[in-house]
C-alpha positions in Angstrom: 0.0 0.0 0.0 2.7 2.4 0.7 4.1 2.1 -2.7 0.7 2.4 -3.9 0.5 -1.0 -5.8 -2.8 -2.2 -4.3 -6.1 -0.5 -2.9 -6.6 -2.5 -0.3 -5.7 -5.8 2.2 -8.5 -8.4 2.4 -8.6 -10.0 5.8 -8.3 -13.6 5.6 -10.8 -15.7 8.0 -8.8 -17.7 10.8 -6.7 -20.2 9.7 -6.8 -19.0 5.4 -9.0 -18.4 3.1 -9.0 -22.6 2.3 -10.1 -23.3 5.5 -13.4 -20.9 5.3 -13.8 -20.5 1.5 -17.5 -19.1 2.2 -16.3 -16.5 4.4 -13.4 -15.4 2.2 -16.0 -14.7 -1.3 -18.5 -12.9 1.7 -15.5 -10.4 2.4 -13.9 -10.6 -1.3 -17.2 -9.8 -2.9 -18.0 -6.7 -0.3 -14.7 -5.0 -1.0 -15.4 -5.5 -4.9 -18.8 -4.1 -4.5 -17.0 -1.4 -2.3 -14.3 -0.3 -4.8 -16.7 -0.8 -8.1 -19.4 1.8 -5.9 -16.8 4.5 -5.9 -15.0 4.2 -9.1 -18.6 4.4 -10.8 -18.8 7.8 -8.7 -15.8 8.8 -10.9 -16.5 10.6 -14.4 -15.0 8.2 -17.4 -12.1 10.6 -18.0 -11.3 11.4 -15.0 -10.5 7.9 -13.8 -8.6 7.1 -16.8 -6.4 9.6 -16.3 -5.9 8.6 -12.4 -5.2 4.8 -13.9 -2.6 6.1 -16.7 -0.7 8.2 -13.9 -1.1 5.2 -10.9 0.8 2.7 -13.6 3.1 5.0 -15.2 4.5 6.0 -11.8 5.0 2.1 -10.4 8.8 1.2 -10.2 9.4 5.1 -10.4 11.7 6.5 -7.5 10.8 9.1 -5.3 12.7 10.8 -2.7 10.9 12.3 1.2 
């Protein structure tokens, strides 16, 4: 997250997501529905500008 290659961590149920498969897709598909409920918030050009800068700056090196 703090290189800003992922959104978001999705908890694993106690003892993996194999052990509780059910319980893994509950929490995979409310973080989905989540993420896809703000992005449609998000005017077409808008977000595709946010998505070409988010991947043209991965690997790139900033100093703070």
């Amino acid at each position: 997250m703090r290189l800003q290659l992922i959104d978001e961590v999705i908890t694993e149920p106690p003892g993996g997501a194999h052990a509780d498969p059910d319980a893994t897709a509950q929490s995979l598909g409310e973080a989905l529905r989540r993420h896809l409920r703000e992005l449609r918030r998000i005017k077409t050009d808008k977000l595709l500008k946010r998505r070409e800068e988010k991947y043209l700056s991965m690997g790139a090196l900033t100093e703070k």
